[in-house]
C-alpha positions in Angstrom: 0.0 0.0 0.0 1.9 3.0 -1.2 1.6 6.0 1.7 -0.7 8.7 0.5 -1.4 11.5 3.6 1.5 13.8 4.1 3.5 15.2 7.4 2.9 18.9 6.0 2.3 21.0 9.0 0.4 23.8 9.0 0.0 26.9 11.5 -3.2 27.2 13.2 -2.3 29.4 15.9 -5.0 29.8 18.3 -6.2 33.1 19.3 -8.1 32.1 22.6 -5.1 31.3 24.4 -5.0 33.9 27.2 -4.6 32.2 30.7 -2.2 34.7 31.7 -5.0 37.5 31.7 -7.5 35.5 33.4 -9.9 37.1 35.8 -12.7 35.5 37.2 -14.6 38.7 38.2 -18.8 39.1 39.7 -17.7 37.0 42.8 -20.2 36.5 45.4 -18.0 33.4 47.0 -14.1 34.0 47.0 -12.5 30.3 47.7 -8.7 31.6 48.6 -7.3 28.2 50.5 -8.6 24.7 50.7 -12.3 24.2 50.5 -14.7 20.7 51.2 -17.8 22.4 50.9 -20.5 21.4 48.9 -22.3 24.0 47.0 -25.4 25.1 45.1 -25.0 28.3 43.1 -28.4 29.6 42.3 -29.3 32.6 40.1 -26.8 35.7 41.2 -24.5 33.2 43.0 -20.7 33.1 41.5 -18.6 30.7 43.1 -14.6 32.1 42.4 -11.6 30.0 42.9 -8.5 31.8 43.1 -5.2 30.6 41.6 -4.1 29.2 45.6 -7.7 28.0 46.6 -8.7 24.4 46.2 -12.3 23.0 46.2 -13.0 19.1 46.6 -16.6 18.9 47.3 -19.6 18.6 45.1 -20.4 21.4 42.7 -24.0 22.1 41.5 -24.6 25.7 39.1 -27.9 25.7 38.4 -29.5 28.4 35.7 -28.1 32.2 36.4 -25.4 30.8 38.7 -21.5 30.7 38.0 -18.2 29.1 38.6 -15.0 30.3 37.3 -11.9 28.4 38.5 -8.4 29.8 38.7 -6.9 27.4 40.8 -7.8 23.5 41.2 -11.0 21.6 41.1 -11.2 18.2 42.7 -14.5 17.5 43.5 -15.7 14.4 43.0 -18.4 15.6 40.5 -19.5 19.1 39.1 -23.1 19.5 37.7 -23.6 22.5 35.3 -27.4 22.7 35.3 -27.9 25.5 33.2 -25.6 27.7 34.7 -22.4 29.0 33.5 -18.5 27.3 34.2 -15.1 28.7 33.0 -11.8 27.5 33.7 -8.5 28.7 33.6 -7.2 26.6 36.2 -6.9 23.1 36.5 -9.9 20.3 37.2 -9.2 16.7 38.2 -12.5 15.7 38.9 -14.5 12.2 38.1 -17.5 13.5 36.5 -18.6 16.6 34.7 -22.1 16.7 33.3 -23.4 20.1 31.6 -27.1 20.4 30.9 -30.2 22.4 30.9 -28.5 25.3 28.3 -25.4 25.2 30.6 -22.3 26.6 29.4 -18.8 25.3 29.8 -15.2 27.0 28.6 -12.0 25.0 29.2 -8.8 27.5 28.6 -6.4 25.3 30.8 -6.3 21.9 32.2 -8.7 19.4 32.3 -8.3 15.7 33.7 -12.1 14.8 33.5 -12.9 10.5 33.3 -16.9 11.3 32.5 -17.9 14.6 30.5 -21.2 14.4 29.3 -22.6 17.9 27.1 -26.6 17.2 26.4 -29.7 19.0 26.4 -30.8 21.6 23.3 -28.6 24.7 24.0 -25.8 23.4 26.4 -22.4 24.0 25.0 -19.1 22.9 25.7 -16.0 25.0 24.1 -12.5 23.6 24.8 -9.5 25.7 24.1 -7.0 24.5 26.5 -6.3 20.7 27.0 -8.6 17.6 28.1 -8.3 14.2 28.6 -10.1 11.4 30.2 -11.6 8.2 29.6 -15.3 8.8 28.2 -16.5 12.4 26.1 -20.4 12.0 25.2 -22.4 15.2 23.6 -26.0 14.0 23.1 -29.6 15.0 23.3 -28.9 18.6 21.2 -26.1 19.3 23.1 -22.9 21.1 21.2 -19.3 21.2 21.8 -15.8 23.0 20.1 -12.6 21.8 20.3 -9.9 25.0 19.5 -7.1 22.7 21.8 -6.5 19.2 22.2 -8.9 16.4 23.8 -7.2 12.7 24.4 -9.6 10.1 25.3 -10.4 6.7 25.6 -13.7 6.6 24.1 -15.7 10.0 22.1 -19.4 9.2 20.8 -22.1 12.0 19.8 -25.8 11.2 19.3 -28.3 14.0 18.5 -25.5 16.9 18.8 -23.9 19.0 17.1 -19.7 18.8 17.7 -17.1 20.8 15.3 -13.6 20.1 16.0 -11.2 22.7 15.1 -7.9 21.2 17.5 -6.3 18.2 18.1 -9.0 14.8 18.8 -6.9 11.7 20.0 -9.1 9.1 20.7 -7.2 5.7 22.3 -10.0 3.5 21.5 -13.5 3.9 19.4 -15.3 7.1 18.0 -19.1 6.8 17.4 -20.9 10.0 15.3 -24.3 8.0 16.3 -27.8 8.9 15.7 -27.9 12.2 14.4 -25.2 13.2 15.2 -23.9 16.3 13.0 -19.9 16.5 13.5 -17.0 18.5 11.4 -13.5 18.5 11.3 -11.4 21.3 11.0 -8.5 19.9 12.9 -6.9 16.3 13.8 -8.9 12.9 14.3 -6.6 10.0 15.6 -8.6 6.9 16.6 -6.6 4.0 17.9 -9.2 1.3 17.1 -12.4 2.3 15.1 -14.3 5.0 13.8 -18.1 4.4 13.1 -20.7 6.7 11.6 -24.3 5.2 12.2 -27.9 6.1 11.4 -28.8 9.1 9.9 -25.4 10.8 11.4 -23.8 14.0 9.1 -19.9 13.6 9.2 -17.3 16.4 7.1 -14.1 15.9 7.5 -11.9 18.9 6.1 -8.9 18.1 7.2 -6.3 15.5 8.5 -8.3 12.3 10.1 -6.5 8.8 10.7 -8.3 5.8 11.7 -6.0 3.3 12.5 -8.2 0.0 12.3 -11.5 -0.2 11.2 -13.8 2.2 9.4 -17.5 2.0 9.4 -20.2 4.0 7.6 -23.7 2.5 8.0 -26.8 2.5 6.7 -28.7 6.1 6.2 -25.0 7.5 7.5 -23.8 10.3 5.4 -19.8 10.7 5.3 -17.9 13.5 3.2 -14.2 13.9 3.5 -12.5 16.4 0.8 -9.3 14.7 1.6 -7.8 11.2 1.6 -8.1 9.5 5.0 -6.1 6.7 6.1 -7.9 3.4 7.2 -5.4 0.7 9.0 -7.4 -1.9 9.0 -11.0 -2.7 6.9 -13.8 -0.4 5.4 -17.1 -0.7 5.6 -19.9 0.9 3.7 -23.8 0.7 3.8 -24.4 4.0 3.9 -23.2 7.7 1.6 -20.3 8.7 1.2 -19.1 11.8 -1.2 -16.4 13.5 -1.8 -15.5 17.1 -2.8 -16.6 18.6 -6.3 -15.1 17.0 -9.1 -12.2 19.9 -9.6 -10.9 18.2 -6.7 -10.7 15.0 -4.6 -10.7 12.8 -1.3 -11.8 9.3 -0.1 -9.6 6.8 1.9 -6.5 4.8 1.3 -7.2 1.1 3.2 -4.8 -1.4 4.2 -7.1 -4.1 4.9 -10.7 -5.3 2.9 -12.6 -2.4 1.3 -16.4 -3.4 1.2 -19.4 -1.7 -0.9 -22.2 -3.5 1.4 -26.3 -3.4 0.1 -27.3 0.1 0.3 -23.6 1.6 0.1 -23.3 4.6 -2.3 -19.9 5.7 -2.9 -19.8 8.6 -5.0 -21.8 11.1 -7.3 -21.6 12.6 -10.3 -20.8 15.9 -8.9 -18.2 14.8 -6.3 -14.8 12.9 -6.8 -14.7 9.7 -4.4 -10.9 8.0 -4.5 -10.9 4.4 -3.1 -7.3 3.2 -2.4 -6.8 -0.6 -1.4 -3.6 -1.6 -0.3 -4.6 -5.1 -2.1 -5.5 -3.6 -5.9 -8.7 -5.7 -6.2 -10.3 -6.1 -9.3 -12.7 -3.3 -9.5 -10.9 -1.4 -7.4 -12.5 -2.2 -4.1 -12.9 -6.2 -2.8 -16.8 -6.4 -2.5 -19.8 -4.1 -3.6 -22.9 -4.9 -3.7 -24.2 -1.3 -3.7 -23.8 1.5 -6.1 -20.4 3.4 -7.3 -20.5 6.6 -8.8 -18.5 6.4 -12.3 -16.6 9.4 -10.8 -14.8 7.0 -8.6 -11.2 6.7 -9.0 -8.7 4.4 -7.4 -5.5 5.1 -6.3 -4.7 8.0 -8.1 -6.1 11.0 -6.0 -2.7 13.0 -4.0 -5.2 14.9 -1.9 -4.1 14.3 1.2 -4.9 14.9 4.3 -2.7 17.5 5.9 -1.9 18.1 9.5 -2.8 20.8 11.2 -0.6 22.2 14.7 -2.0 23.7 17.3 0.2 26.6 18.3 2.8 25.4 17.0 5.0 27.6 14.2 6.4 24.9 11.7 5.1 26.3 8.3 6.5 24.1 5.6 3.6 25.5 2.7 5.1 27.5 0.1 2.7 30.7 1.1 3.3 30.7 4.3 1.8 33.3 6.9 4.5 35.5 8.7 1.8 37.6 10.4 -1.7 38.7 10.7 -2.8 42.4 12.5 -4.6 44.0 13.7 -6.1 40.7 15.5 -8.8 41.5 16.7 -9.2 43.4 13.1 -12.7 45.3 12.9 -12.5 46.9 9.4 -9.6 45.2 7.5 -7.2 42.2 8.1 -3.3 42.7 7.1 -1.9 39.7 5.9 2.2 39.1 5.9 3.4 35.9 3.7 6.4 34.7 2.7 6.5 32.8 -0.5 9.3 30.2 -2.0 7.8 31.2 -5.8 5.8 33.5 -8.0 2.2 32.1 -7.8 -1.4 33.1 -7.7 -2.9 31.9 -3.4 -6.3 31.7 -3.1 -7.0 33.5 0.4 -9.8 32.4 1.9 -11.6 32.7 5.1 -14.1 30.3 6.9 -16.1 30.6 9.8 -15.5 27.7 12.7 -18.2 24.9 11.0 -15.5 25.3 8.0 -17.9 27.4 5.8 -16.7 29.9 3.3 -17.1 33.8 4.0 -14.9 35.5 1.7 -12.3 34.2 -0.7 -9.9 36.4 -3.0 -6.6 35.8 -5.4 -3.9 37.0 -4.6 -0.5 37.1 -6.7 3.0 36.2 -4.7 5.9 37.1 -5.6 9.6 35.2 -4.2 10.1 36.3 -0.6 8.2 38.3 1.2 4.4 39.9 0.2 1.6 41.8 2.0 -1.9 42.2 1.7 -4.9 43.3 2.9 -8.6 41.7 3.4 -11.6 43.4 4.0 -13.9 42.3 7.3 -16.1 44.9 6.8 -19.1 42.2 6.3 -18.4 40.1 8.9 -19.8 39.2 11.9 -18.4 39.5 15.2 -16.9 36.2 16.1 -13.8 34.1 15.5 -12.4 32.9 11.9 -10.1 31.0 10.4 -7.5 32.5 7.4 -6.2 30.0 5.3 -3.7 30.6 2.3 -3.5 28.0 -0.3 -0.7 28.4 -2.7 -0.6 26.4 -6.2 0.4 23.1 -5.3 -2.8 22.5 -2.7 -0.3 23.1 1.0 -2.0 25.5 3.2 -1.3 28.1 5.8 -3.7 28.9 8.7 -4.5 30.9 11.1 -7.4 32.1 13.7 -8.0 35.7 14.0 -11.5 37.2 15.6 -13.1 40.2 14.6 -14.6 42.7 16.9 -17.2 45.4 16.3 
């Protein structure tokens, strides 16, 4: 099986990460030492931790209630229920559960065995670091990933989850009932990855599933790059690709398998199956339909991957700077470039949509430019800069009104 995803790296500097400036402000509770009481924050309540205070017992924040933790959480559990929880601190607690249109914001640490996101409205937003042993976002619940979230076991069901980080999972991923997920960022799954019914699943960008692959029946899977299977694929359900002009699909070192009900392909989208055996047909067993758009084992779209704060650029266009960041009328954009090309500078909102896209022509060394955010929307975005031969440059910036 010949090696199709790259090691490209690209930038994708986060613009959330601010721990240093922390303030947990509002406080009707200051928790300055070591603390096993149990509380119930109720609507005006705001339990504060400072960076030398400690709380180990049980934490309920019920709707118009808040915790904000600058120092260490140890309690047992911690039950958002509808209220409002950010940390900049650290949390080495057994269970988190956040429902009723709770809110929670990770900027730190978080050594969490049970999070659980649910209910319509309730949100999780991760830009620090998490890790644990089960993540679950079900029942109209959402979460973000902007930082990194290691894990035994990750499954969605009725939620909406977009990650934009780093998502190592050291055992199985389940998108289950309809679930609606998108990746912006890094998927490593140690074992397997499966996509059940009536699940929504678009992977953007660099996804590795090192044994088996599953997308079943009424499952609809897009990837607009190649993805790297270890083990066998298995398909009763959709699965597309980008529009023809370009291409993605999987590259499989074990059995590839078609099953009654699979559709693999379209006529607007270019599907590319790559089996590490070279069956006849191009896949070992179908038994469903195959779009005649389908290629095998000639599609070099792969998957790159993206860093997390980290600066090792190795894209021809590559970003040197962006500023003002927040921008509110324009966005300047510093590049330095290895040849004279035309980049395609585009920028997407955090589900991965297109907002704005122009061309611009490089010349050797370094360039400037400038990008209008006139029309945009308060919020967070991500730039990316794609020279000619498909390697990308990326990077968040937020604009403020």
């Amino acid at each position: 099986m010949r090696k199709i995803y790259s090691k490209v790296t690209i930038l994708f500097l986060l613009a959330f990460a601010m721990k240093a400036n922390a303030q947990c402000s509002g406080c009707t509770i200051n928790i300055t030492g070591y603390d096993v009481t149990n509380y119930v924050l109720g609507p005006g309540s705001s339990l504060c931790i400072s960076a030398t205070g400690t709380v180990t017992g049980l934490i309920t924040v019920q709707t118009g209630g808040t915790l904000c933790n600058q120092g260490k959480i140890s309690s047992t559990n911690v039950l958002i229920a509808g209220g409002t929880f950010k940390n900049y601190g650290t949390i080495d607690t057994y269970s988190i559960t956040i429902s009723s249109a709770g809110t929670f914001t990770n900027y730190a640490t978080a050594l969490i065995d049970s999070l659980w996101i649910t209910h319509a409205n309730t949100t999780y937003v991760n830009n620090g670091t998490q890790t644990g042993t089960a993540f679950a976002v079900s029942n109209n619940g959402s979460a973000i990933n902007n930082g990194t979230i290691t894990v035994y076991d990750h499954a969605d069901s009725t939620a909406t989850v977009i990650n934009n980080g780093t998502l190592n999972v050291t055992h199985d991923f389940a998108a289950a009932y309809n679930a609606t997920y998108t990746n912006n960022g890094n998927i490593n799954v140690a074992n397997d990855f499966a996509a059940s019914f009536s699940s929504t699943f678009v992977n953007n960008s660099y996804m590795n599933v090192m044994r088996d692959f599953y997308n079943s029946y009424s499952a609809n899977f897009t990837t607009n790059c190649i993805i790297s299977v270890g083990r066998d694929w298995y398909n009763s359900g959709t699965v597309y690709g980008p529009a023809l002009t370009s291409c993605g699909g999987f590259s499989v070192t074990g059995a590839s398998y078609n099953t009654a009900g699979g559709v693999l392909g379209s006529t607007g989208t270019h599907i590319d199956m790559c089996d590490a055996g070279h069956p006849v047909g191009g896949i070992d067993y179908n038994n469903g339909m195959i779009a005649g758009t389908t290629s095998y084992c000639t599609c070099a779209n792969s998957c790159v991957m993206v860093s997390v704060g980290i600066e090792e650029i190795k894209s021809n266009g590559s970003i040197i700077n962006i500023f003002p960041n927040p921008a509110s009328n324009s966005l300047n954009i510093k590049l330095n470039n290895k040849e004279n090309e035309a980049l395609i500078i585009e920028v997407l909102d955090m589900m991965g949509r297109r907002v704005s896209v122009k061309t611009y022509q490089a010349s050797i060394g370094e360039n400037e430019t400038e990008l209008s955010v006139t029309d945009l929307a308060q919020g967070t975005y991500i730039l990316s800069v794609t020279n000619s031969h498909k390697l990308q440059s990326k990077r968040l910036f937020s604009v403020a009104k």
